[in-house]
C-alpha positions in Angstrom: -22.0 19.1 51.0 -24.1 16.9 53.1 -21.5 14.6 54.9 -23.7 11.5 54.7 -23.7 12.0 50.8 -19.9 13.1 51.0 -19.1 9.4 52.8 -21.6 7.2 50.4 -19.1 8.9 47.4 -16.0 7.2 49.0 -16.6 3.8 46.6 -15.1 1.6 49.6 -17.8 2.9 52.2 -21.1 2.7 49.5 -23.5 -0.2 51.1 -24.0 -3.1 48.8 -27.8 -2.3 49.1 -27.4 1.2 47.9 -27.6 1.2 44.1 -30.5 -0.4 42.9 -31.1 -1.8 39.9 -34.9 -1.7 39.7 -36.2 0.7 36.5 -37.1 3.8 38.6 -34.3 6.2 40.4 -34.9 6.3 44.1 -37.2 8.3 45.5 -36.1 9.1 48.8 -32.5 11.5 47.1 -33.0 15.1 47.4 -31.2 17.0 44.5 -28.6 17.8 46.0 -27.1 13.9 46.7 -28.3 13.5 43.0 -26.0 16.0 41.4 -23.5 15.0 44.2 -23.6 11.1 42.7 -24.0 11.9 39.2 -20.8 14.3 39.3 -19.3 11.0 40.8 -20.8 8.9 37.9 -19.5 11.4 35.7 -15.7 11.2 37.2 -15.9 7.3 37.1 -17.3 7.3 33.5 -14.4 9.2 32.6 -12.2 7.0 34.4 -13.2 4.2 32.2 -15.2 2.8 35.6 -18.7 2.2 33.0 -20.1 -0.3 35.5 -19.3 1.8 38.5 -21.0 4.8 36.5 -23.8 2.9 35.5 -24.6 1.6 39.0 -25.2 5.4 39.9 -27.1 6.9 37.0 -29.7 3.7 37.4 -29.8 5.1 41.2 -29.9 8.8 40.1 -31.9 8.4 36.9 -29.5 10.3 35.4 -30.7 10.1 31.0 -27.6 11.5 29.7 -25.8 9.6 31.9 -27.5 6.6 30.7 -27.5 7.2 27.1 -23.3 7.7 27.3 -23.1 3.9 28.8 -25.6 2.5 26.7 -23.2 4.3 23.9 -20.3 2.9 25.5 -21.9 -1.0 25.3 -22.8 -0.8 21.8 -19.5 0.4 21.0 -18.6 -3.1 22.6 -21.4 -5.1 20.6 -23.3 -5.4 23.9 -26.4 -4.2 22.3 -29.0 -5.9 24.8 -27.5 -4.3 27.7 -27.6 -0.8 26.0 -31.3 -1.4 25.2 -31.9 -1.7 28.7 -30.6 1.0 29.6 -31.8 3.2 26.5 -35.5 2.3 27.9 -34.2 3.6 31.1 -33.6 6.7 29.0 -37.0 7.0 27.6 -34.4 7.2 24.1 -36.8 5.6 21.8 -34.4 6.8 18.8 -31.2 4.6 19.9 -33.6 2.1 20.7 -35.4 1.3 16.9 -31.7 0.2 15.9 -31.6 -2.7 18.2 -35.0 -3.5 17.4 -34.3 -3.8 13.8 -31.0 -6.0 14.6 -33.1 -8.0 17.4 -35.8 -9.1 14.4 -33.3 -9.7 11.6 -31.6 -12.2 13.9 -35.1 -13.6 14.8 -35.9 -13.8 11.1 -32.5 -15.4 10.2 -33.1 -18.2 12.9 -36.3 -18.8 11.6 -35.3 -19.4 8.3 -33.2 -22.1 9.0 
């Protein structure tokens, strides 16, 4: 394991600036620090860490990992925040559902 991946995995010691948030993964990772943080995504995911997880499969652009916190917003009604991260996805299926409920609230506050 590369020890300058092995460090960034210790959460304490991962620089503020490291996990982006922009729409594309970074570049500049060779596979192996991707499957290196997306195994840590995966461990904090299942630690109930979402955020933490999320953080690192925007970085990685990691799609499965992606779609299971998008899954994990809607199951808290956060449905805009699992769009984003659907689109991430390229998962135009779990996206036409939020669509539909984005223009049926638009309609209802339009009627009024």
């Amino acid at each position: 394991m590369n020890k300058e991946v092995e460090s960034l995995l210790v959460e304490k010691q991962i620089p503020e600036g490291f996990i982006k948030v922009t729409d594309q993964p970074v570049k500049t990772l060779t596979s192996e620090q991707k499957v290196i943080l997306n195994r840590k995504g995966n461990v904090l995911f299942n630690e109930g860490n979402i955020e933490g997880a999320r953080r690192i499969f925007i970085t990685t652009g990691y799609s499965d990992g992606l779609i299971r916190v998008a899954d994990k917003y809607v199951e808290q009604k956060q449905e805009l925040k699992a769009l984003k991260l659907y689109l991430l996805a390229h998962n135009t299926r779990k996206t036409e559902p939020i669509y539909d409920k984005i223009a049926k609230t638009v309609s209802m506050i339009l009627q009024d």
